[in-house]
N, C-alpha and C positions, 0 to 999 in steps of 0.2 A: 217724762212727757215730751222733752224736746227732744227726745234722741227718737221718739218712736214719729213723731213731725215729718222728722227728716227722712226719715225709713221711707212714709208713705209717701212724701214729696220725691225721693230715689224713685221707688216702684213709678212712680206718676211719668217721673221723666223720662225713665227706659221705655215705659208704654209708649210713650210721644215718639221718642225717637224710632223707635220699630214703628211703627203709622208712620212718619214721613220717609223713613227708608221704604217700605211697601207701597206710599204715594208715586214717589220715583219712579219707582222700578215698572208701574203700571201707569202710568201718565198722570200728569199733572190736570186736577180736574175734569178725567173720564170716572165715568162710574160703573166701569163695567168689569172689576173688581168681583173678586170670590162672594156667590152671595150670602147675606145674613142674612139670621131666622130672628122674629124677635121671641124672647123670655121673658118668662113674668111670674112669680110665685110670693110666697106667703114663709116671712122670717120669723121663730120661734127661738125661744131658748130655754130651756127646762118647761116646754109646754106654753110660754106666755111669750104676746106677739113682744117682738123687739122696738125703741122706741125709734133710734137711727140707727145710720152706718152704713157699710160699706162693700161693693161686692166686686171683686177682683177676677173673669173669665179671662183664661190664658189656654191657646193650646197647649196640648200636651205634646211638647216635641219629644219626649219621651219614646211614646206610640206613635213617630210619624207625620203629626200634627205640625200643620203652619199655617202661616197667617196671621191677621190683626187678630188683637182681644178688644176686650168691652172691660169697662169701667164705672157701675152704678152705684151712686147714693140714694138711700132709703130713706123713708119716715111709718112711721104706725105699722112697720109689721108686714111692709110689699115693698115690691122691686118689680119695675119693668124697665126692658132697655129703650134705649129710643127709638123710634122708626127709621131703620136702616142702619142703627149702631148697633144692631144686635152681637151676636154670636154665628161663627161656622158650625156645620156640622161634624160632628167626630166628639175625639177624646178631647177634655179641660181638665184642667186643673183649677178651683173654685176655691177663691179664699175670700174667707169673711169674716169682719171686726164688726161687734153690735154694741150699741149703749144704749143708755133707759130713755134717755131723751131731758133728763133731769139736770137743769141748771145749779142746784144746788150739791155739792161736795158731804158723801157720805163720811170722806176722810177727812177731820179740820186741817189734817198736815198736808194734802194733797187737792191740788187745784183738780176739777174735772176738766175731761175732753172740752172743747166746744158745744159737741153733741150729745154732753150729760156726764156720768159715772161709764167707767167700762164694766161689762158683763162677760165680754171675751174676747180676744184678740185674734188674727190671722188664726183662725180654724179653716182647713182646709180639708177640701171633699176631690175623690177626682169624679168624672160621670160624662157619662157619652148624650150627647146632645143628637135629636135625630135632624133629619135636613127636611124640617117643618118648622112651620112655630110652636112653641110650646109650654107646656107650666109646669115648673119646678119647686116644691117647694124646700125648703131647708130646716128641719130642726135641732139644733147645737143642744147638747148633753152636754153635762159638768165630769 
């Protein structure tokens, strides 16, 4: 449980740091910055909505892709990003960690997340985003 903490607090801080190195480079407090589209869908996992968790949009510099990513927290089963934190258009890379939302420990030897039991960890999808808004949703399979 603390090793994966840390993992997400890693991910969290490399995000940070990529946003203020891309702050930089385009001025400090101009917003005229590559623009975002917002996203918004509907989290499943074997068919039933997810209760929290977590959604990690990065481009895919793979395919070419740069730029800031988005970083959304869920509840009941949606995700939308914030107004103007959205996503570029192109190729991502989309990871996402879900849980039931359930405070109490299925495992007596294991404490749960904060945000319940895990149902899945870092699943990742890739997917082309168009340069609109638009709704994605996601269904995780076991």
């Amino acid at each position: 449980m603390k090793k994966y903490m840390q993992s997400i607090a890693y991910r969290r801080l490399l995000l940070l740091a990529a946003c203020m190195v891309m702050s930089a480079s385009i001025g400090c407090g101009k917003r005229d910055g590559p623009q975002r589209f917002s996203r918004q869908g509907a989290i499943t996992f074997n068919g039933q909505s997810v209760g929290k968790g977590e959604i990690i949009f990065s481009p895919d510099r793979s395919k070419g892709a740069s730029g800031p990513g988005a970083t959304v927290t869920f509840e009941d089963g949606t995700y939308r990003t914030r107004k103007g934190k959205g996503t570029l258009s192109g190729p991502h890379l989309v990871e996402i960690s879900g849980y039931d939302g359930n405070s109490a420990a299925k495992d007596p030897n294991r404490e749960p997340h904060p945000w319940g039991n895990t149902l899945f960890e870092n699943y990742r999808v890739e997917i082309e985003f168009p340069a609109e808004n638009s709704t994605h949703d996601f269904n995780v399979t076991e």
